[in-house]
Rosetta silent file (secondary structure, phi, psi, omega in degrees, C-alpha in Angstrom):
SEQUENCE: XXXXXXXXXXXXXXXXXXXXXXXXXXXXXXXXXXXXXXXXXXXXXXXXXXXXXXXXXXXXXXXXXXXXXXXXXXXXXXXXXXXXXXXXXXXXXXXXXXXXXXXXXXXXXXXXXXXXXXXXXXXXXXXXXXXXXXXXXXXXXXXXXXXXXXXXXXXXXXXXXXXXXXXXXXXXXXXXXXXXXXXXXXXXXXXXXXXXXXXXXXXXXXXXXXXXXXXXXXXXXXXXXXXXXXXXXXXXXXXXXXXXXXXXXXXXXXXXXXXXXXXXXXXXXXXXXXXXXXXXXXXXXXXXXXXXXXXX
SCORE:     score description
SCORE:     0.000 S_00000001
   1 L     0.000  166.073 -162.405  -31.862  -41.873  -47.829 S_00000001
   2 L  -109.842  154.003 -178.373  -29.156  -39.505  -46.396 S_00000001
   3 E  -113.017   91.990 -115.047  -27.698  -39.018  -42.836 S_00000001
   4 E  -123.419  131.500  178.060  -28.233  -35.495  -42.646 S_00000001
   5 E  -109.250 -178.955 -143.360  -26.676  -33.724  -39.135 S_00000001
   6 E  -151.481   99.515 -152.175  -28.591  -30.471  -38.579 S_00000001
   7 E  -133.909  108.150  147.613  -26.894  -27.188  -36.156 S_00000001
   8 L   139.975    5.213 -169.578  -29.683  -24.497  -35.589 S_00000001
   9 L   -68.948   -3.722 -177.028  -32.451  -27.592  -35.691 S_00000001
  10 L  -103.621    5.031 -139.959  -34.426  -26.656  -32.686 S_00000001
  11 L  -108.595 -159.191  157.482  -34.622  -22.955  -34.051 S_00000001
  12 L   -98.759  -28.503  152.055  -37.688  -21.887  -36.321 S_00000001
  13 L   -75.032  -29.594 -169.468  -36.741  -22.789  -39.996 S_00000001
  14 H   -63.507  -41.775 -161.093  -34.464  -25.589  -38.085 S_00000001
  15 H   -83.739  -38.497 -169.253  -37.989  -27.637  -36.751 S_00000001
  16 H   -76.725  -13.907 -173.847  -39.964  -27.123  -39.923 S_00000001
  17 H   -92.571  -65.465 -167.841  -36.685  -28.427  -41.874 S_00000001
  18 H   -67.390  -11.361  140.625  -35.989  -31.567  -39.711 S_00000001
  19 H   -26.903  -78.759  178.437  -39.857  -32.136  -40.017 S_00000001
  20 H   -56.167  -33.731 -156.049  -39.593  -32.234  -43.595 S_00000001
  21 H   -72.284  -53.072 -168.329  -36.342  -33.925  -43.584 S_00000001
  22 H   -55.567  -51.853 -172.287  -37.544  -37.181  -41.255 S_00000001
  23 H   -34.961  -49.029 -161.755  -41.105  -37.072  -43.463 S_00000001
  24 L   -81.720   18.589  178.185  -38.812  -37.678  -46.497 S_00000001
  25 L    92.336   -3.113 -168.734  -36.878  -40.771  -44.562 S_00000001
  26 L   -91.368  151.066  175.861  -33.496  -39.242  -43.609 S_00000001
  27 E   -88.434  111.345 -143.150  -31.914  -40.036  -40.640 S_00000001
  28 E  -131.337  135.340  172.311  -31.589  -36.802  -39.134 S_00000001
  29 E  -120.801  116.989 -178.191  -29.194  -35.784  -35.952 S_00000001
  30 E   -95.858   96.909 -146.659  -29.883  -32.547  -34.150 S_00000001
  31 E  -103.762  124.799  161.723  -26.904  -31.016  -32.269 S_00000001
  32 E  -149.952  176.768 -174.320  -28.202  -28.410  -29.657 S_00000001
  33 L   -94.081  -10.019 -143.607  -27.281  -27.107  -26.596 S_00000001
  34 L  -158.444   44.026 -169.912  -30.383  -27.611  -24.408 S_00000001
  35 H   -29.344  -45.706 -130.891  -31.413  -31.149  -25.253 S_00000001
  36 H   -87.500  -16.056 -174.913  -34.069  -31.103  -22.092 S_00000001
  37 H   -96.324   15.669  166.090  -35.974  -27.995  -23.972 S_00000001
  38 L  -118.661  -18.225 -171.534  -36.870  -29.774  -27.323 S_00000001
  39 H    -6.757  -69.669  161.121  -38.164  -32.946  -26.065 S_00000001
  40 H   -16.875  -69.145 -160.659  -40.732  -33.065  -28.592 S_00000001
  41 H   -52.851  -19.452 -178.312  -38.677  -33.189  -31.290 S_00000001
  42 H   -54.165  -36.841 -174.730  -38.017  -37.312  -30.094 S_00000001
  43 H   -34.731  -46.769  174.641  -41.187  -38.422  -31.506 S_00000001
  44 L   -38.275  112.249  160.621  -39.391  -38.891  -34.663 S_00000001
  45 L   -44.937  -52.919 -177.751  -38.333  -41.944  -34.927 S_00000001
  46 L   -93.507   43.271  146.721  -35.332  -41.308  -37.094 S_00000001
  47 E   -54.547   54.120  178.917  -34.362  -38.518  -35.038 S_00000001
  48 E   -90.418   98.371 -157.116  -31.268  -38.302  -32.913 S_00000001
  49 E   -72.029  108.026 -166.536  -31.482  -35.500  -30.253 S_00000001
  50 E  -115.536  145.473  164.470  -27.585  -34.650  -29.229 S_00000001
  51 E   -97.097  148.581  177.880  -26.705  -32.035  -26.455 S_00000001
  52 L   158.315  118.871  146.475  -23.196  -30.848  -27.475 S_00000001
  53 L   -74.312  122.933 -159.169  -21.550  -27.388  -28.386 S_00000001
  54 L   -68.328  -21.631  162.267  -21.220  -26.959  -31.875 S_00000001
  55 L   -44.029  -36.239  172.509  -18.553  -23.981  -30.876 S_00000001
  56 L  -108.574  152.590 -153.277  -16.328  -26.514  -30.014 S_00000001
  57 H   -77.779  -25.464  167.986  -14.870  -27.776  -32.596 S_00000001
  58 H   -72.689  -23.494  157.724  -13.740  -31.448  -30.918 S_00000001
  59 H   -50.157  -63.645 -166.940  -17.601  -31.689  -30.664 S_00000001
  60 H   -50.192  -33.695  166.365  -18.527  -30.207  -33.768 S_00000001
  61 H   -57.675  -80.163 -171.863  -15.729  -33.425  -35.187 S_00000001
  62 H   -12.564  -73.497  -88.369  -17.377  -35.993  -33.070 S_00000001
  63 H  -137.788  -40.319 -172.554  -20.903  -35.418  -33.669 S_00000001
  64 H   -99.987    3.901 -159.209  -20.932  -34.948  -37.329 S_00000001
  65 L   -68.757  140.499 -174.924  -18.482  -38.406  -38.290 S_00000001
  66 L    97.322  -18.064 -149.283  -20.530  -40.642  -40.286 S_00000001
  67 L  -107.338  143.588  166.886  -23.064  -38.015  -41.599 S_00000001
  68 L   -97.794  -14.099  158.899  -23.452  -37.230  -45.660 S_00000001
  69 E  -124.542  167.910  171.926  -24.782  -33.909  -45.430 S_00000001
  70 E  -134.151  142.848  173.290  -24.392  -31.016  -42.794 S_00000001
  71 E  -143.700  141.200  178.788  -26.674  -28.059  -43.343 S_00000001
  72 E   -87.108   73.509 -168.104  -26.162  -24.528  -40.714 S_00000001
  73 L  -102.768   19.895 -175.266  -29.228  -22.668  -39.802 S_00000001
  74 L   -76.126  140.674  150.901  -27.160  -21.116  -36.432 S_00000001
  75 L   177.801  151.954 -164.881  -27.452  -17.639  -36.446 S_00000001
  76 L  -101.815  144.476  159.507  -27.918  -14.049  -34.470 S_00000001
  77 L  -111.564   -0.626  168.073  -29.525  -11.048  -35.749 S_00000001
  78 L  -149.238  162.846  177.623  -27.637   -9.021  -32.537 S_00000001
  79 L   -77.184  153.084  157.655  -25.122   -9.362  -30.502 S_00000001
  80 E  -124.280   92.753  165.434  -24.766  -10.272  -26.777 S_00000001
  81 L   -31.204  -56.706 -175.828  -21.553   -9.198  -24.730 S_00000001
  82 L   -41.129  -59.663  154.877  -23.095  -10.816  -21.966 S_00000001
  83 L   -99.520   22.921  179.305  -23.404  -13.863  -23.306 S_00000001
  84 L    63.912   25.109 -172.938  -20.628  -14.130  -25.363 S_00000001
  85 E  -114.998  100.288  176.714  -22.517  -14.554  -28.789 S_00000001
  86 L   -92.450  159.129  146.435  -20.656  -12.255  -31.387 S_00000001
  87 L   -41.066  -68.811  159.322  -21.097  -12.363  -35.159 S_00000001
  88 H   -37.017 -103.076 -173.773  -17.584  -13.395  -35.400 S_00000001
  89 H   -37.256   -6.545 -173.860  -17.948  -16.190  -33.341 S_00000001
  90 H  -106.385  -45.534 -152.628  -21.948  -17.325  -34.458 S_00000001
  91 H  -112.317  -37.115 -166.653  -21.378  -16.810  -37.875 S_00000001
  92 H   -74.898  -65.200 -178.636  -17.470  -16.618  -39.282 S_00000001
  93 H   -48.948  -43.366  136.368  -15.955  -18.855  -36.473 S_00000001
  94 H   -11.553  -78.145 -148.016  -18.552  -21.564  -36.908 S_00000001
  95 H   -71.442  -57.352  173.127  -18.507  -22.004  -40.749 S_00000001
  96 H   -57.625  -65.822  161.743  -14.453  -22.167  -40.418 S_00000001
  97 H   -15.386  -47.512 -166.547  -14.725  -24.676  -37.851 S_00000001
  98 H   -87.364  -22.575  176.504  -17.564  -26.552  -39.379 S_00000001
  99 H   -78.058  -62.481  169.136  -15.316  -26.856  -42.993 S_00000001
 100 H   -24.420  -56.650  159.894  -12.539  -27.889  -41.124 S_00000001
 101 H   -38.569  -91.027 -155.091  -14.789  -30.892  -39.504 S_00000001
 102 H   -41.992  -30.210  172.909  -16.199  -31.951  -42.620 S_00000001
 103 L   -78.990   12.804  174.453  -12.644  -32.214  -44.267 S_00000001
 104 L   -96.024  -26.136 -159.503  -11.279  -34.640  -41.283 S_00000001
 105 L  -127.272   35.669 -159.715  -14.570  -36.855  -42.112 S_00000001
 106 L    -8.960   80.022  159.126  -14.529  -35.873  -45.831 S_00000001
 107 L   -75.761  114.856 -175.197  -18.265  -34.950  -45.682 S_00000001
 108 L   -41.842  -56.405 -123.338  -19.575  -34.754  -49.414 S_00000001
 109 E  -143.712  103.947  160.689  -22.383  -32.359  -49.105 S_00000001
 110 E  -114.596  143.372  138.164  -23.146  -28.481  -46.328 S_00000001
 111 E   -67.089  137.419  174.199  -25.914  -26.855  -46.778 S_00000001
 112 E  -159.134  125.281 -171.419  -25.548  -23.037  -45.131 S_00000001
 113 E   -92.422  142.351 -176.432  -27.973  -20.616  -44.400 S_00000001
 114 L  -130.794  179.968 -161.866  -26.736  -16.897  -44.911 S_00000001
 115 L  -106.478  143.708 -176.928  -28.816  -13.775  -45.210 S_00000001
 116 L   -80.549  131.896  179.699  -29.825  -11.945  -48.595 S_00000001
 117 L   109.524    2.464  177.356  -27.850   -8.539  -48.723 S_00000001
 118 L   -57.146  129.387  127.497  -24.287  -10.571  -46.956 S_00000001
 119 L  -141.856  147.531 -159.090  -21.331   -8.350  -47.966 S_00000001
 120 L   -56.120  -33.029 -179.914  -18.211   -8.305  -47.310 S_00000001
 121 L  -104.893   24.860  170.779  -17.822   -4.397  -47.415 S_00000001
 122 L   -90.846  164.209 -156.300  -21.137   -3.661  -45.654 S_00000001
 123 L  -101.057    1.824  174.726  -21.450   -1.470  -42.750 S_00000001
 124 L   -96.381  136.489 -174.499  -23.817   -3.710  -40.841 S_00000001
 125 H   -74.211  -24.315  174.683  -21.846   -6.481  -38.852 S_00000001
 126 H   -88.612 -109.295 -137.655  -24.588   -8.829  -39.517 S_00000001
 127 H   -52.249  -36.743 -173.677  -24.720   -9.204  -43.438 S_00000001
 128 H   -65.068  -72.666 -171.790  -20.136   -8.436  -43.369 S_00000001
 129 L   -35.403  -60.795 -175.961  -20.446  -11.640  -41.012 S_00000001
 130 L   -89.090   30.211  146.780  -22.790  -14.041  -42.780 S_00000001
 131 L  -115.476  -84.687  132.811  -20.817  -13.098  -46.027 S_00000001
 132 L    53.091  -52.258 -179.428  -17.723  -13.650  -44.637 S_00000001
 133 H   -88.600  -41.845  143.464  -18.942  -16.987  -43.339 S_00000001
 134 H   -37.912  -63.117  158.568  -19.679  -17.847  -46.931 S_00000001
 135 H   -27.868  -56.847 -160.885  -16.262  -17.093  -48.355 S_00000001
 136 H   -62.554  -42.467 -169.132  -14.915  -19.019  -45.359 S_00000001
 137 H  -100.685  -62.249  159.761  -16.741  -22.696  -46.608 S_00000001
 138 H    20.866 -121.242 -169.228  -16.353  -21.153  -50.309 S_00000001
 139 L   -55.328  -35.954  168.033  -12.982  -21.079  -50.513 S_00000001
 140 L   -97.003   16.748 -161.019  -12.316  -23.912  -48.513 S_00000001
 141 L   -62.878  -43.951 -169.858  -14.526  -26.185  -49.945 S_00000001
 142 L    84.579 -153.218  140.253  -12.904  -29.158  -51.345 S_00000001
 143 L   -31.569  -36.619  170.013  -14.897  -32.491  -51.319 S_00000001
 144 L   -50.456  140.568  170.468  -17.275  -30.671  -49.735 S_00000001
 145 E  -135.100  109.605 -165.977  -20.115  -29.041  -52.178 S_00000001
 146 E   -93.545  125.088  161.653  -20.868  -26.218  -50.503 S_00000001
 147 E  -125.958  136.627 -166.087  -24.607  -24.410  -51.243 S_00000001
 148 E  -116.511  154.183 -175.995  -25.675  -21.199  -49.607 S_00000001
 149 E  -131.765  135.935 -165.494  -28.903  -20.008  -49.277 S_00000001
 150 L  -118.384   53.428  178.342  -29.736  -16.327  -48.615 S_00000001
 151 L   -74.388  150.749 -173.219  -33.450  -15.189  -48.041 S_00000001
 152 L   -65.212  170.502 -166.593  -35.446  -12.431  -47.391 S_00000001
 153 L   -63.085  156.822 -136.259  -37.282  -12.120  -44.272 S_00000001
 154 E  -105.020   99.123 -147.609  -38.779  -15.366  -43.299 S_00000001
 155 E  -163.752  122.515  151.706  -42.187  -15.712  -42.436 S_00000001
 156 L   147.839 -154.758 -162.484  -45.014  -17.987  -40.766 S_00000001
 157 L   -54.300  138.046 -163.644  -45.952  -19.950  -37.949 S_00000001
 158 L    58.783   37.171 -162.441  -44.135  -18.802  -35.159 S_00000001
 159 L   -98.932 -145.371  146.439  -41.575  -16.754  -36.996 S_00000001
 160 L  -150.923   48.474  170.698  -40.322  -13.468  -35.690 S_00000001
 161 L  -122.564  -39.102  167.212  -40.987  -10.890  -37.851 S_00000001
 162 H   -57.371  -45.813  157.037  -44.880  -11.157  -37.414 S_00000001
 163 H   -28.355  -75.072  154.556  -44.498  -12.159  -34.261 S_00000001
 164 H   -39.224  -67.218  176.038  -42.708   -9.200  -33.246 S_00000001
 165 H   -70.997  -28.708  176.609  -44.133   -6.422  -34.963 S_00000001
 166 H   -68.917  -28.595  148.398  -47.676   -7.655  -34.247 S_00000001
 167 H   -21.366  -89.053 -147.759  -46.350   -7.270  -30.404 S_00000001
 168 H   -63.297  -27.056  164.745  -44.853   -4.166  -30.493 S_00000001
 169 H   -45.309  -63.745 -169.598  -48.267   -2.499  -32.770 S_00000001
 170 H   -31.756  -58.929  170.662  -49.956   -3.815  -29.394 S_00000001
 171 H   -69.308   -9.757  164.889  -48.075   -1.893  -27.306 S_00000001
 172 L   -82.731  160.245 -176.805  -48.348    1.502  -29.010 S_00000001
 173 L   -81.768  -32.787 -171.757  -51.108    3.461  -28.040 S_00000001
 174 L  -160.419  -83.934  156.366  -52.015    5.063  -31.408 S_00000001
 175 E   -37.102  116.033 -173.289  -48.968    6.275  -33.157 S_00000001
 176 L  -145.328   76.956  176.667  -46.197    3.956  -34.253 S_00000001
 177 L   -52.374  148.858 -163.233  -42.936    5.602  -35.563 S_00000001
 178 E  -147.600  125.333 -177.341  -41.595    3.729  -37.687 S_00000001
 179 L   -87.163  174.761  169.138  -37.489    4.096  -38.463 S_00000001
 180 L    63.779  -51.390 -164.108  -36.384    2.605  -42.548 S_00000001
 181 L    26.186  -53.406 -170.267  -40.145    3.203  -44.190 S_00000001
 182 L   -79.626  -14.151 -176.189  -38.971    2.790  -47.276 S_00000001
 183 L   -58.430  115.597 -163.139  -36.831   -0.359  -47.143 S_00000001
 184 E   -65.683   94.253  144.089  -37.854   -2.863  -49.776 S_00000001
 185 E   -94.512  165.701  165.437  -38.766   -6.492  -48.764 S_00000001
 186 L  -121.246   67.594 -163.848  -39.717   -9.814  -50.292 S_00000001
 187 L   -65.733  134.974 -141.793  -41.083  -12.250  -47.421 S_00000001
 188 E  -123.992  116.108  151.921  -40.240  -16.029  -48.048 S_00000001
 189 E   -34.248  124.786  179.503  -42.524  -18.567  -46.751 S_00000001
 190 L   -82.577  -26.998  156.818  -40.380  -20.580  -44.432 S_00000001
 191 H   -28.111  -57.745  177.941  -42.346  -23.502  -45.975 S_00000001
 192 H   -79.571   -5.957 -164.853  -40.853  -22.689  -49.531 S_00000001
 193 H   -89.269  -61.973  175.619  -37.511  -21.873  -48.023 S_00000001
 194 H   -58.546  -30.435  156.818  -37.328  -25.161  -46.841 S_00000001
 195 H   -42.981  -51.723 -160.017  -38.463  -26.993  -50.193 S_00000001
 196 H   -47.531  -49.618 -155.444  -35.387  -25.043  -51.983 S_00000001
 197 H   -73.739  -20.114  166.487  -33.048  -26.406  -49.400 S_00000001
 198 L   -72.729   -7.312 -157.141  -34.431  -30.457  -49.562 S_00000001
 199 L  -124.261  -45.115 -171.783  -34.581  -30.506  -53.510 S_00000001
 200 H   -53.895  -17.140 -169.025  -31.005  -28.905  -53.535 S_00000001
 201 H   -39.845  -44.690 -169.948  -29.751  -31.987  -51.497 S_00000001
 202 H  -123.410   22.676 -170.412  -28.700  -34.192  -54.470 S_00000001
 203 L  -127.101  106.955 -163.481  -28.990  -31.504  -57.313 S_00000001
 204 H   -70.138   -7.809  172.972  -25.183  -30.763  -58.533 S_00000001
 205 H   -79.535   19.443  166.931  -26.445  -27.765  -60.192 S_00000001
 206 H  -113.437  -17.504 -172.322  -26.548  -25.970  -56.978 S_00000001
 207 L   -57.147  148.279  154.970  -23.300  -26.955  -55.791 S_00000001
 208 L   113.920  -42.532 -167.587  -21.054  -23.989  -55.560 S_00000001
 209 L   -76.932  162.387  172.436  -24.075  -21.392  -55.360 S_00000001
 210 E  -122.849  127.240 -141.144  -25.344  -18.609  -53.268 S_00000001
 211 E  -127.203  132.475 -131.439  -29.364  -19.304  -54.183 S_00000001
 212 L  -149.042  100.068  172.189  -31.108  -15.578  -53.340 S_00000001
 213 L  -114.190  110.928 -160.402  -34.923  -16.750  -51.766 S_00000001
 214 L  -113.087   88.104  171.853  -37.906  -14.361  -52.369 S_00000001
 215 L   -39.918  176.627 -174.711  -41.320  -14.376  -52.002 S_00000001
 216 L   -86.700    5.050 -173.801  -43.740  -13.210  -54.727 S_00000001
 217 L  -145.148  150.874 -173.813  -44.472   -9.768  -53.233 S_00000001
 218 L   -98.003  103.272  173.810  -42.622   -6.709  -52.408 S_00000001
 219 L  -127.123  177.702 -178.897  -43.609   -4.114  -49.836 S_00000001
 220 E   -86.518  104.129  167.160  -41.778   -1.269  -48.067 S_00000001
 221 L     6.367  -27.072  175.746  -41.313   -1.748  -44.495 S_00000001
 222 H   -94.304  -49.730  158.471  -44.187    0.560  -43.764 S_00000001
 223 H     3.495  -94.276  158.934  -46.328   -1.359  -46.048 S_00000001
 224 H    -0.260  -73.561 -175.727  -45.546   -4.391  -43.829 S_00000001
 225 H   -58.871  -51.969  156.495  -46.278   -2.971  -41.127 S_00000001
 226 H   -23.897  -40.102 -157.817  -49.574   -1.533  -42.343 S_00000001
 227 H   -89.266  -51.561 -172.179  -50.646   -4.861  -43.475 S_00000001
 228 H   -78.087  -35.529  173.127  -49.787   -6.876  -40.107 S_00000001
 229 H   -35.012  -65.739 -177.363  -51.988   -4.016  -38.519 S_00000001
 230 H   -70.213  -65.479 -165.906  -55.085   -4.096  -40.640 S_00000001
 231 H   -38.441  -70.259 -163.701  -54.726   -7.878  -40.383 S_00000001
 232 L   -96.858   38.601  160.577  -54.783   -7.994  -36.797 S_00000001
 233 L    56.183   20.297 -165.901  -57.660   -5.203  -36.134 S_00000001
 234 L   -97.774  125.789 -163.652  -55.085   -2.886  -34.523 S_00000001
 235 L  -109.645   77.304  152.028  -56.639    0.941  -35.474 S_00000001
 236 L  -112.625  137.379  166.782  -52.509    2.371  -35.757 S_00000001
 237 E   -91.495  134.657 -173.176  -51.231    4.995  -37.363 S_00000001
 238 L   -90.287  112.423 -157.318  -47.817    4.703  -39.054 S_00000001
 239 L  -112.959  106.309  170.621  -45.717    7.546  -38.569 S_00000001
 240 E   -75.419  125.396  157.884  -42.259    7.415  -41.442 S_00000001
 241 L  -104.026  157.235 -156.394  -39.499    8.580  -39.831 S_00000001
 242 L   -44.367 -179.133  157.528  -36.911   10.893  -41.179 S_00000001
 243 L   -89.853  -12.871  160.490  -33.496    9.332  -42.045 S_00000001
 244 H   -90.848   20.275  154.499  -31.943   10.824  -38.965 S_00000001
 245 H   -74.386  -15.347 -155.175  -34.750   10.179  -36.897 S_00000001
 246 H   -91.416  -45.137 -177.823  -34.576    6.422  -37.825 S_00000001
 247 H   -47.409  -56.493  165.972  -31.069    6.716  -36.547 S_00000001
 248 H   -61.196  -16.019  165.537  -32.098    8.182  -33.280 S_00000001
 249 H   -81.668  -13.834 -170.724  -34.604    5.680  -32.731 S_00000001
 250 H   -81.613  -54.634  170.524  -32.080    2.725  -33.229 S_00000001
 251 H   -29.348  -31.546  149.953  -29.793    4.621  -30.503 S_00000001
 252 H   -33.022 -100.165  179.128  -32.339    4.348  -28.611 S_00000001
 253 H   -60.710  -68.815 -165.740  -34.102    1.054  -28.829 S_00000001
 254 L   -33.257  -13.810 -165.964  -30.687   -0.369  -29.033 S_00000001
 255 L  -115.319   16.119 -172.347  -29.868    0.369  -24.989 S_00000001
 256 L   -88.875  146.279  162.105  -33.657   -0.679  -24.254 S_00000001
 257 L   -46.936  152.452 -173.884  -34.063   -4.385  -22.579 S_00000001
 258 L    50.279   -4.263 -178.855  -34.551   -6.821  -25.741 S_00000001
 259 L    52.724   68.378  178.620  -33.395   -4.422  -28.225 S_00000001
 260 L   -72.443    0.760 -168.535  -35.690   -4.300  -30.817 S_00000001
 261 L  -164.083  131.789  159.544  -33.950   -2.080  -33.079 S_00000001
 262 L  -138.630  171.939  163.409  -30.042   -1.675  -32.892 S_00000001
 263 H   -44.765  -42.815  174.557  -27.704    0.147  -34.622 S_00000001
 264 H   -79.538  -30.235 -178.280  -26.449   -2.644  -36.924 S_00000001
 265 H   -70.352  -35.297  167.178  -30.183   -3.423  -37.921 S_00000001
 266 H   -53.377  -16.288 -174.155  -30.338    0.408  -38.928 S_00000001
 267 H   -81.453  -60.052  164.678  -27.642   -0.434  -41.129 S_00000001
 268 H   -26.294  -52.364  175.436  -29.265   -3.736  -42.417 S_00000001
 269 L   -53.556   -9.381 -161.336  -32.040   -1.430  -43.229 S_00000001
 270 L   -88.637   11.624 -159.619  -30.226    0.730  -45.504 S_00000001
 271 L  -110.646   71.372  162.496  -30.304   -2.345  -48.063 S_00000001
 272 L    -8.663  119.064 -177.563  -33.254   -3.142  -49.779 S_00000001
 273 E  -117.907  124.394 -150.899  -34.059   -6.739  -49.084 S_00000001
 274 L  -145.408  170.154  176.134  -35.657   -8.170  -52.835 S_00000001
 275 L  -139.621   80.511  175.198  -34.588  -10.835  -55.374 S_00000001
 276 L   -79.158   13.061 -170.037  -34.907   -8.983  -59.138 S_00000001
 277 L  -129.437    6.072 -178.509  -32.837  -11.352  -60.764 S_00000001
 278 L  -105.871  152.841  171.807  -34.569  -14.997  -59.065 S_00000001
 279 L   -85.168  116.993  166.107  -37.640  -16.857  -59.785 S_00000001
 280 L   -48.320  162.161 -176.183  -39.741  -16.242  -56.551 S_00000001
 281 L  -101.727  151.282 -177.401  -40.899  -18.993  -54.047 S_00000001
 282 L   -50.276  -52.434 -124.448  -45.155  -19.662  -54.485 S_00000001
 283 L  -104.278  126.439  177.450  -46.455  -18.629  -51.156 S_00000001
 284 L   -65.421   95.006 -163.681  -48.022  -15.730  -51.061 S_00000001
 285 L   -44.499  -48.888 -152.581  -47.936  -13.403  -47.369 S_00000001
 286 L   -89.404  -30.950  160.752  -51.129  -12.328  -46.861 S_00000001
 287 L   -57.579  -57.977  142.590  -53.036  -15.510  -46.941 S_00000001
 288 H   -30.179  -40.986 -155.670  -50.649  -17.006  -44.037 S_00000001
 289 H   -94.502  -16.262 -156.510  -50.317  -13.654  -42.409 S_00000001
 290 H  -109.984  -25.225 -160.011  -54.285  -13.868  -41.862 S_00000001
 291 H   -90.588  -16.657  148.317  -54.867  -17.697  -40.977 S_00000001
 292 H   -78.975    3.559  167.597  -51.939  -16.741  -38.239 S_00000001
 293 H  -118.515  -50.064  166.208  -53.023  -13.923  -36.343 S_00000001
 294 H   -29.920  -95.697  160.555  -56.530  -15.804  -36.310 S_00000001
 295 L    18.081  -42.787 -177.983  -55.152  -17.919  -34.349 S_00000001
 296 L  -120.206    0.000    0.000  -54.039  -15.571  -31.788 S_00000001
């Protein structure tokens, strides 16, 4: 079994991964910043809970020495001035940082999760970042055998795209413009997300790749929305807005407390997010989407 170190492990794909990963016997070390707010996670026995910032990079050495794989779930989908958490610095500044470790401790084997639609020339700072931050372990790999994994939104317990939108239906009264309408997705079972990334561990036909993760069904952002709606008994109406209305609502919502919508996510939006050239992951949305809002 492998001695797998873990950066983003308290997160939502991070605790369902280090779950799996402990089930399957690995000795798993979880670098966060806010040790006293995971507790839980100790039960594991083969578990090792570390407070330490993975930003700095004499941690990020320390912390991982000894370990045969490193896998990366840190990541932002907006920025905070406030709190110093850029793109640059979450996603590109990391990734260099974290290849640099692993070549001081020649670590064999990163895992790294990046987003489906990363490019380098795209006008949203979040996908130009987490492709960027690919290129960056890429290009540097080395010993290392670097595999990236890019998926579509993410979905199931406790996720925050269901989460979220079933929220924000609540708070409309009737009417619920809706900016992007048309925007393509494919929502990935964080279950099946996590299979890809445990079976890739020891399977050299992955080294090298950027592995594009899809669920089996496609709908259009209002779709989605429709769907989480009906699901959860909420009597809304979905109102598509224009494309410069969609704009004006991100201008908006972007200067709002929590931001739900910013300007770089309008951008994200202009990208269909789908996989037409991958074999889809099993789990199906709608079954999950219903045994989770029961629940609530």
């Amino acid at each position: 079994m492998a001695r797998i170190c873990v950066l983003g492990g308290t997160g939502f794909v991070g605790q369902v991964l280090v779950n799996r990963l402990v089930t399957q016997g690995h000795q798993v070390r979880v670098l966060t910043r806010e040790r006293f707010r995971h507790r839980s996670l100790l039960v594991f026995p083969t578990l090792d809970l570390v407070q330490t910032n993975v930003h700095k990079e004499r941690s990020l050495v320390r912390h991982i020495e000894g370990m045969d794989v490193i896998i990366n779930l840190v990541g932002i989908l907006n920025e905070s001035r406030v709190r110093q958490k850029t793109f640059k610095e979450t996603h590109i500044r990391l990734a260099q940082k974290l290849m640099s470790a692993c070549h001081t401790h020649d670590i064999p084997r990163l895992l790294q999760m990046s987003a489906l639609g990363a490019d380098r020339n795209a006008r949203s700072n979040y996908l130009r970042s987490k492709a960027e931050a690919e290129a960056a372990l890429f290009q540097f790999s080395g010993v290392t055998k670097v595999t990236s994994f890019r998926p579509s939104l993410i979905f199931g317990p406790g996720d925050h795209l269901i989460g979220r939108f079933t929220a924000l239906l609540r708070l409309a009264p009737y009417f619920f413009p809706l900016g992007c309408p048309n925007t393509r997705f494919a929502p990935v079972y964080v279950g099946d997300v996590v299979t890809r990334m445990c079976d890739s561990l020891n399977d050299r036909q992955t080294y090298s790749q950027s592995i594009s993760l899809c669920g089996p069904d496609v709908y259009t952002l209002q779709e989605l929305i429709e769907l989480i709606a009906a699901t959860a008994s909420l009597k809304r109406r979905v109102v598509p807005l224009s494309p410069f209305m969609s704009r004006m609502q991100a201008r908006i919502l972007g200067r709002v407390p929590g931001k739900p919508l910013t300007m770089d996510n309008y951008y994200s939006l202009q990208v269909d997010s789908v996989c037409p050239d991958a074999d889809p992951c099993p789990t199906h949305l709608e079954p999950v989407l219903r045994e989770m809002l029961e629940k609530n």
